[in-house]
C-alpha positions, 0 to 999 in steps of 0.5 A: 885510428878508427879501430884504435878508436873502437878497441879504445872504447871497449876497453872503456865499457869493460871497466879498463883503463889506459894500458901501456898497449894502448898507451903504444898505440896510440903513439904509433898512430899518431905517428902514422897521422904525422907520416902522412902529413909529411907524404902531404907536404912532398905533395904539395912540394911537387906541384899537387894541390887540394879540391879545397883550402879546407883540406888543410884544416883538417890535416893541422887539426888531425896531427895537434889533437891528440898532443893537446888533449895529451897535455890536458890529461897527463896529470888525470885519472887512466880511465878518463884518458882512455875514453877521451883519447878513444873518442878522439881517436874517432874524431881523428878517423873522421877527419881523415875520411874528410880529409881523403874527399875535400884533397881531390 
């Protein structure tokens, strides 16, 4: 997520726009951020729980952003997604560095 951020964001400042490769990307990755949900959720199934409750915030959040950002911007202009899914895309990266220190 976090190159995907930053490839997202220089197309940004180049003056582009939400491409279909991007578009894919993005969709690749958050199906990656739901992958490891569910590598979290076989975890938590077998007994391996979080360093703290918190982990599990950041792992909800991580999987239902880009979704609802999805459904907020779907009718916008390209442009204007591509720099708001870049920078949740970031977002999402830092959660997952959050996610690896609070899960133990």
């Amino acid at each position: 997520m976090a190159a995907l951020g930053v490839w997202g964001c220089w197309t940004y400042v180049r003056g582009g726009s939400l491409s279909g490769s991007l578009a894919g990307a993005f969709v690749i990755g958050q199906g990656l951020v739901v992958v490891q949900a569910a590598a979290g959720i076989a975890l938590y199934l077998g007994g391996h729980r979080p360093a703290t409750s918190v982990h599990y915030l950041y792992g909800v959040t991580a999987i239902l952003v880009l979704p609802f950002v999805w459904s907020y911007m779907k009718d916008r202009h390209p442009r204007q997604g591509l720099l708001l899914y870049s920078l949740l895309a970031l977002f999402v990266a830092g959660l997952a560095v959050r996610g690896m220190a609070t899960g133990g």
